[in-house]
C-alpha positions in Angstrom: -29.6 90.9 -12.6 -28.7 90.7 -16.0 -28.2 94.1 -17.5 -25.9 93.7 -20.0 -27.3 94.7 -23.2 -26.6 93.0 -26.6 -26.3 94.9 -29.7 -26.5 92.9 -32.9 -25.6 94.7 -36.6 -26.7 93.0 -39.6 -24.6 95.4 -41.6 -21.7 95.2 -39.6 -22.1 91.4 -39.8 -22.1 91.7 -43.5 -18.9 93.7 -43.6 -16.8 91.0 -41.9 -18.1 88.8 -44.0 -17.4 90.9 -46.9 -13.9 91.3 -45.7 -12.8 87.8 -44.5 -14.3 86.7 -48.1 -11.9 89.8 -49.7 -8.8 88.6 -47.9 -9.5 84.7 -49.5 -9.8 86.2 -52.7 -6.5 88.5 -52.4 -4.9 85.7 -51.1 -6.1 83.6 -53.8 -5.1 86.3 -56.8 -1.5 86.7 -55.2 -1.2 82.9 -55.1 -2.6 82.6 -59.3 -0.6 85.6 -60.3 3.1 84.9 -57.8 3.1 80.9 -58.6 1.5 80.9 -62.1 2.7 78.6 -64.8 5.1 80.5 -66.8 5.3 78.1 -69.9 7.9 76.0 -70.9 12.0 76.7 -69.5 14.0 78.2 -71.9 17.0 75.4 -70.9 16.7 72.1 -71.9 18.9 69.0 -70.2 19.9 66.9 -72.9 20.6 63.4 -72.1 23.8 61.9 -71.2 24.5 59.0 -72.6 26.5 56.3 -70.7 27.1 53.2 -72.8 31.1 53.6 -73.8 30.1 53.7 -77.3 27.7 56.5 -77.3 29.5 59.2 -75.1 32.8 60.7 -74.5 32.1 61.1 -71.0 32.2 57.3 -70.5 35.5 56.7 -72.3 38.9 57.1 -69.5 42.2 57.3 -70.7 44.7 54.7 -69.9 46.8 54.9 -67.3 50.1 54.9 -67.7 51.2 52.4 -65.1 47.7 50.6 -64.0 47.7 48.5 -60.8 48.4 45.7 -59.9 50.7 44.4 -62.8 54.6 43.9 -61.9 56.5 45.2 -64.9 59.2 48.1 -65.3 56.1 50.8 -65.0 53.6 49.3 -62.3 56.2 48.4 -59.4 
């Protein structure tokens, strides 16, 4: 009833293995060599400061007419 006949291949076996286990190991090398550390980046933030004192990115002009005071400029 059952005439099917199975062939089994220990080399072919072997050379699956082989290339499953290649394909891991590309995979790997592309990942080590394409997403590597490359060292330090050559820009550096430097910090802002913000206390008024410090930074004259923290220090606004006056206005010339500021809100809410009645006077000859502010009405």
């Amino acid at each position: 009833m059952n005439d099917e006949i199975h062939r089994e291949s220990l080399l072919r076996t072997w050379i699956w293995l082989g290339v499953m286990l290649g394909i891991i190991l590309f995979k790997g090398f592309l990942a080590f060599t394409v997403v590597s550390d490359m060292g330090q980046p050559t820009w550096a933030y430097r910090p802002v400061k913000d206390v008024p004192a410090q930074s004259p990115y923290a220090v606004y002009q006056l206005l010339p007419n500021p809100q809410h005071v009645r006077g000859a400029g502010g009405e």
